[in-house]
N, C-alpha and C positions, 0 to 999 in steps of 0.2 A: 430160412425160417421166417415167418410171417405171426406179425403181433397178434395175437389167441393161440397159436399153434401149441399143442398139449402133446405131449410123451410123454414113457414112463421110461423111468433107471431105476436098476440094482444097486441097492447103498448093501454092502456087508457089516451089519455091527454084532460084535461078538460071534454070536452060532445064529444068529439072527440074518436070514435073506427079505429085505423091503423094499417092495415095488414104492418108489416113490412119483409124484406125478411133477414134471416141469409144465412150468406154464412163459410161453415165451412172450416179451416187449419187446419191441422194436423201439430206439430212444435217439432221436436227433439231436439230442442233448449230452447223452453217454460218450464219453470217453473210451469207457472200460467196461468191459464185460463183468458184471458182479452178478452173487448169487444171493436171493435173502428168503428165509423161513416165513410163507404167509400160512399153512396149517397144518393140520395132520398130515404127516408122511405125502407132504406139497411144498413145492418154493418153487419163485420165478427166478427167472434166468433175462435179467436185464440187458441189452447189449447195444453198440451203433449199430446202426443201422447199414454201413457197407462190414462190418462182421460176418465171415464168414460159416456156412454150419460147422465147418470142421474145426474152425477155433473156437467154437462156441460147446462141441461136444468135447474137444482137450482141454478148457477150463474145467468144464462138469468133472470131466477122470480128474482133476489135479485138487479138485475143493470134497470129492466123496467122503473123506476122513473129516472134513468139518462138517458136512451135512449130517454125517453120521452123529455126529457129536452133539450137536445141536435141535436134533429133531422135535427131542424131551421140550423145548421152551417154544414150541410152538403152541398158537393158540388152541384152547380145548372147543372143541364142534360142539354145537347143542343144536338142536332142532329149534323149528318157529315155538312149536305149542312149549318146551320147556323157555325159551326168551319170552313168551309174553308172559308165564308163570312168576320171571323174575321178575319184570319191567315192560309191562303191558301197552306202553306208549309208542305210540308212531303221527307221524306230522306227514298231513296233507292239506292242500293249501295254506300252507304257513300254518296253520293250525293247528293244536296236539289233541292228537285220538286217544283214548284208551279202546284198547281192540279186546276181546274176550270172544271165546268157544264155546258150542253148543252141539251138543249130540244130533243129530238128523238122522230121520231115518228116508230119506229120501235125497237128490241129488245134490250137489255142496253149492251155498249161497251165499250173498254175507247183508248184512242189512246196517245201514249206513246213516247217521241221523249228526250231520256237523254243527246244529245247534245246540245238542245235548253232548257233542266231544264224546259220540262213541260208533262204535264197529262193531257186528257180529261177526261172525262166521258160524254161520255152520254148516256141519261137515258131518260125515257117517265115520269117518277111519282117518288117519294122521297124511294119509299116502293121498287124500282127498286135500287138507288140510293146504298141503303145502301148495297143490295146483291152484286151489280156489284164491290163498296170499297172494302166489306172483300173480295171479289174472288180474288182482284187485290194485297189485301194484302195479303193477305194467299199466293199465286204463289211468290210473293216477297220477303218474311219472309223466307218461305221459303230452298228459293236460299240465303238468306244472311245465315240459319244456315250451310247450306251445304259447305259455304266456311270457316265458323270458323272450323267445321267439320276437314275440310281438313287440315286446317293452325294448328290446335291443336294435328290432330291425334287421335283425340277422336270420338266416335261413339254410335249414339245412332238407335235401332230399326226402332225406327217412330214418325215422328213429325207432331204432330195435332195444326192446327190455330185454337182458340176457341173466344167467347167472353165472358169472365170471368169476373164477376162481382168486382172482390177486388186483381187482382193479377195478375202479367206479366207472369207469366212462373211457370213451373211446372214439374219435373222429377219424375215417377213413380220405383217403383221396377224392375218392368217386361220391360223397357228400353223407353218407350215413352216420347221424352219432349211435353211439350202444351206450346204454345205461345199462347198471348193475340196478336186479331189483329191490336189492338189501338197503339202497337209501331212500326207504321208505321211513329207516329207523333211525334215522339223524336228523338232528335240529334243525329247521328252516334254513339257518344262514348259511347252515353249512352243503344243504340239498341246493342251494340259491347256488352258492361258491362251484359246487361240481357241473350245474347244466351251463352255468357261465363261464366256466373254464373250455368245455367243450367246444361252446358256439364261439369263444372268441377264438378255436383253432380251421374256424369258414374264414376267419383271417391271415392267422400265422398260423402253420402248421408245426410249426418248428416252438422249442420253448427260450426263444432267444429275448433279451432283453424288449422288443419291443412289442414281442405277447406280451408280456407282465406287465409295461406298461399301458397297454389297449386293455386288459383285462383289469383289473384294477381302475380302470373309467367306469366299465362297464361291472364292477363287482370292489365298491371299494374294501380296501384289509385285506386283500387277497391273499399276500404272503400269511398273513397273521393265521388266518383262516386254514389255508394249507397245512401249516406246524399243526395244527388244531387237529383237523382231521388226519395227520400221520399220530397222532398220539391216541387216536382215541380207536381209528378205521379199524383194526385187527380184531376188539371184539364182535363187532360191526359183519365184519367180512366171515368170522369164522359159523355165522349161522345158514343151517345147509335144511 
């Protein structure tokens, strides 16, 4: 099993059959194989990284009665156009946007003005809406790895905007980071804290004591930052 790697399992509750989705990490850090609720009828399956699949699918059969249990307190899905209905803010270049929709009857654009702190979009249909966000995120994201890039001195291959079901970012072997495009919607320090977590892992790859300490040079509060973004990442994460 390989870190993004996605299946579905059967959880039985009640008279109820639910295809639910794993989403697999790979963790140099992990001990133990654990399972935890990231949304709707979804949770990743954390594990070491010499775990093998077969232990890794008899934990799954051994936790399905918790899954089951627990699926109710996963987070609720909302679309972009209902999150920006609630809280129309997003941060690019350090900066906070208020972003807002327009009907078009022509192909989806967005228009951009970061002295007046605002965003269009517009868009003809929702299914429009969401393609034109990540384009606008992904170009965004980006340009803000490219300036930690620079300010750090650190380098990475290539960086891919995805939409990742349970996770911000992502540093490969072979030198690629992946950003999630949903930290478009988090506060500067804490969009600062995720592309500087990645790049300090062109260092350690591993999360041993002296990433944290390189990372924390390069991103001071780190730990503080981290508690931060696990308390807050779930409503963050569960927009689709």
């Amino acid at each position: 099993m390989a870190t993004g790697e996605e299946f579905f399992i059967n959880i039985e509750r009640g008279d109820e059959n639910i295809a639910v989705k794993v989403v697999v990490k790979n963790s140099s850090r992990a001990r133990n194989i654990c399972v935890r609720i990231i949304g709707e009828n979804c949770v990743s399956l954390t594990k070491p990284r010499y775990a093998s699949k077969a232990e890794s699918f008899a934990f799954l059969e051994k936790t399905k009665s918790w899954i089951a249990e627990h699926l109710d307190n996963a987070p609720k899905q909302i679309s972009i156009r209902e999150r920006l209905a609630e809280n129309p803010l997003i941060y690019v270049y350090g900066a906070e946007l208020k972003a807002s929709i327009m009907q078009s009857r022509t192909d989806a654009f967005f228009v951009e003005d970061i002295a007046k702190g605002e965003v269009v979009f517009c868009v003809p249909d929702d299914d429009s809406l969401k393609e034109c966000f990540k384009k606008y995120a992904t170009k965004r994201l980006e340009e803000s790895a490219r300036r930690v890039s620079f300010e750090s001195g650190l380098n990475v291959k290539k960086i891919s905007v995805r939409g990742q079901s349970g996770r911000w970012g992502s540093m490969s072997s072979s030198g690629t980071m992946s950003l999630n495009w949903r930290i478009i919607f988090l506060r500067p320090e804490l969009q600062n804290y995720i592309l500087c977590h990645e790049f300090a892992h062109t260092m350690f790859m591993d999360h041993s004591v002296s990433f944290w300490i390189y990372l924390n040079r390069i991103c001071p509060n780190a730990k503080k930052l981290d508690r931060e973004l696990s308390k807050i990442g779930s409503q963050i994460i569960s927009i689709r």
